[in-house]
N, CA, C and O of each residue as an XYZ file, in Angstrom:
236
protein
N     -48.535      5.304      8.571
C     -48.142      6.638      8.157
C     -46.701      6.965      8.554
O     -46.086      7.715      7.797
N     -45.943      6.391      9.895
C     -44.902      6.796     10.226
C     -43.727      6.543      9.046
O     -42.990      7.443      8.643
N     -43.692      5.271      8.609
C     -42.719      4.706      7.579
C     -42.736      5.231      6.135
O     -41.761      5.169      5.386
N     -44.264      5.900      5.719
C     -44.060      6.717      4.514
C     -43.222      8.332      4.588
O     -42.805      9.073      3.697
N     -43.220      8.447      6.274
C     -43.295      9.801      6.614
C     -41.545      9.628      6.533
O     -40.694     10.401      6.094
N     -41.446      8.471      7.064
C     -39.497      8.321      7.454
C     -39.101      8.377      5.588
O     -38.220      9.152      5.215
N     -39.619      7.762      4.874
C     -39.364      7.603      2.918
C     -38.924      8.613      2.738
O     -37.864      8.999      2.245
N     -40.154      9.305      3.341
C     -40.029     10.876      2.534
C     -38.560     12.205      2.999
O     -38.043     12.963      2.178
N     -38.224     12.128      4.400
C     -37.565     12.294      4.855
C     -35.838     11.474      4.362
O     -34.964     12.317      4.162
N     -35.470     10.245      4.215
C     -34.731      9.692      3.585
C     -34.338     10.076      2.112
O     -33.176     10.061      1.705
N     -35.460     10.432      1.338
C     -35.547     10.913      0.204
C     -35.043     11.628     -0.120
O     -34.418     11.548     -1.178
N     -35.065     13.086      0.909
C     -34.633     14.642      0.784
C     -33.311     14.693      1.543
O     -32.736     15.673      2.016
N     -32.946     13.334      1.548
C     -31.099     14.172      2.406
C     -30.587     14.543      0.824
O     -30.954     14.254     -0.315
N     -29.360     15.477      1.541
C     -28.616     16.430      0.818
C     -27.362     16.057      1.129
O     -27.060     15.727      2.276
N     -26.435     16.075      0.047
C     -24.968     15.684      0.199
C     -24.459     16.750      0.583
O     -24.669     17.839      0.049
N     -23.396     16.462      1.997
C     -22.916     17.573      2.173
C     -21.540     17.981      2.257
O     -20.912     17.050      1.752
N     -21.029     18.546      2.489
C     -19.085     18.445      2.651
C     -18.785     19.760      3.668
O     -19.371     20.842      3.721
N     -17.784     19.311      4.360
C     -17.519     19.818      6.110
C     -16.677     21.022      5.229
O     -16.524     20.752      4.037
N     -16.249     22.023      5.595
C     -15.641     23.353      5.217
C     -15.201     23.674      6.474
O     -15.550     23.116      7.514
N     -14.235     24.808      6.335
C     -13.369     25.419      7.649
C     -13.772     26.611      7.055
O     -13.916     26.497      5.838
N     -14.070     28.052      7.645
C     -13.495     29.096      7.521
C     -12.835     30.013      7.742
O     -12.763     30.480      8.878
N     -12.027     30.628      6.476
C     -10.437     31.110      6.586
C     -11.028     32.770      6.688
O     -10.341     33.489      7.413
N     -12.479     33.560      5.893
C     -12.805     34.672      5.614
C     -14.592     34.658      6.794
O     -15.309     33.695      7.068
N     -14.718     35.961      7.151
C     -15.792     35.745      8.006
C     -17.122     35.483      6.727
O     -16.899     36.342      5.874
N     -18.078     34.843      6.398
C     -18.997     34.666      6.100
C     -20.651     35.483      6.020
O     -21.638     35.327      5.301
N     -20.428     36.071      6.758
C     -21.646     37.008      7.316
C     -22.368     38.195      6.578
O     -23.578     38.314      6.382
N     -21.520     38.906      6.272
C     -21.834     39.926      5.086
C     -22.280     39.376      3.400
O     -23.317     39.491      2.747
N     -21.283     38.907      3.187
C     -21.250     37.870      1.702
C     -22.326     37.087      1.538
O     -23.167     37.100      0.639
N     -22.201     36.245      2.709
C     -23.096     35.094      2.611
C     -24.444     34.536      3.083
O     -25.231     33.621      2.840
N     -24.245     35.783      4.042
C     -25.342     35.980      4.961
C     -25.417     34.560      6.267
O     -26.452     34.114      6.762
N     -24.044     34.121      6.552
C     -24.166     32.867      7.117
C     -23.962     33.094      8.340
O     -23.363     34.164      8.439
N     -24.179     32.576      9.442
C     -24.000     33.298     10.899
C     -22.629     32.486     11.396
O     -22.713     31.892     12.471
N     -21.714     32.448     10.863
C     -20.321     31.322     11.205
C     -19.153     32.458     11.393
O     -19.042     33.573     10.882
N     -18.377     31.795     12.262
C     -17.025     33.082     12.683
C     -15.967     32.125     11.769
O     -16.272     31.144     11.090
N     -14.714     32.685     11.954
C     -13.503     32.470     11.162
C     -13.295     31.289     11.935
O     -13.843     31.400     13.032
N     -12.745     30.268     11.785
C     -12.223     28.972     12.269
C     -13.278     28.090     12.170
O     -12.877     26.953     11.918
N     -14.554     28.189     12.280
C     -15.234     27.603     12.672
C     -15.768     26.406     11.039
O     -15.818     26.563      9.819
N     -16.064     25.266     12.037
C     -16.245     23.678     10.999
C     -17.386     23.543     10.884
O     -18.056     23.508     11.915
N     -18.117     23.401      9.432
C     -19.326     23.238      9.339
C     -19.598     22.145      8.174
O     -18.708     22.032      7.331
N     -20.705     21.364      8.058
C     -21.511     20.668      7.105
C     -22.074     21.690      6.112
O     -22.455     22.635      6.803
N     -22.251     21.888      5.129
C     -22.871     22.478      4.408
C     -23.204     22.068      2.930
O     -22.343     21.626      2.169
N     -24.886     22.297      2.482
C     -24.714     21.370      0.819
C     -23.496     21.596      0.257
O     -22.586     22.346      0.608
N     -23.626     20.635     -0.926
C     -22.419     20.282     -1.759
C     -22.024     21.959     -2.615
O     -21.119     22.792     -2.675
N     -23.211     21.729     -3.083
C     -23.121     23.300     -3.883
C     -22.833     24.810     -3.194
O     -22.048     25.594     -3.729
N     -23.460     25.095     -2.107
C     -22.840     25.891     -1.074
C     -21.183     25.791     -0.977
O     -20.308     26.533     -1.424
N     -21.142     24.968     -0.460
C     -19.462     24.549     -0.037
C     -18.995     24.922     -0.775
O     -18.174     25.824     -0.605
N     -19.354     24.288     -2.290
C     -17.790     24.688     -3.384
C     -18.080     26.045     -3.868
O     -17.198     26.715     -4.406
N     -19.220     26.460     -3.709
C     -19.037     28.342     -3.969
C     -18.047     29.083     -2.877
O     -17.220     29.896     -3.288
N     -18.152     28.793     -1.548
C     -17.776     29.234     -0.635
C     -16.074     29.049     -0.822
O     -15.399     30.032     -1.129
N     -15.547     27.921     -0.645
C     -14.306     27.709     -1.084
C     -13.570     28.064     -2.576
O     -12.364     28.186     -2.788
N     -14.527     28.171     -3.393
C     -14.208     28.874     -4.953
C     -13.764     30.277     -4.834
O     -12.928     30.843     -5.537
N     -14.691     30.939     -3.479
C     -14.594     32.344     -3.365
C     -13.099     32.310     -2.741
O     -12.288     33.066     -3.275
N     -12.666     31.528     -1.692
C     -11.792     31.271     -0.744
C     -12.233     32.149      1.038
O     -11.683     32.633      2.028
N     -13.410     31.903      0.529
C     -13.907     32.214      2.272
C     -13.894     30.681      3.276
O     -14.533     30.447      4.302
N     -13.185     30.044      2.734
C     -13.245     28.525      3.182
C     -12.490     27.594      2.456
O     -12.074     27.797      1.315
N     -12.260     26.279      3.301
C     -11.312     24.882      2.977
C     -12.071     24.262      3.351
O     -12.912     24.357      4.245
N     -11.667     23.201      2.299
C     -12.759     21.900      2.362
C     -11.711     21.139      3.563
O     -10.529     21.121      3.222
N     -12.080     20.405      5.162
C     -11.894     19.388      5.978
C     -12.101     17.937      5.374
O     -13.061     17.366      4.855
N     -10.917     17.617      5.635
C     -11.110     15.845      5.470
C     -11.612     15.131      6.592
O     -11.764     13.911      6.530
């Protein structure tokens, strides 16, 4: 059971991309992150967030 359990888990990762933020997040987004601060976040998240310019994508 452990190795179907690890499949399934392997299965459901999510691509993600690191962001900075330049605008606080909290109100908008409902995200609990302060200004500066570096985060992972899905792919699709991220590029809304940076589309808005509450954030930069980190290399």
């Amino acid at each position: 059971m452990a190795k179907e359990e690890k499949k399934e888990v392997e299965e459901t990762k999510v691509e993600t991309k690191k962001i900075r933020f330049t605008l606080s997040p909290c109100g908008t987004f409902k995200l609990p992150y302060n200004v500066g601060q570096e985060v992972d976040l899905p792919t699709n998240q991220a590029d809304e967030i940076v589309e808005r310019k509450y954030a930069e994508f980190v290399k």
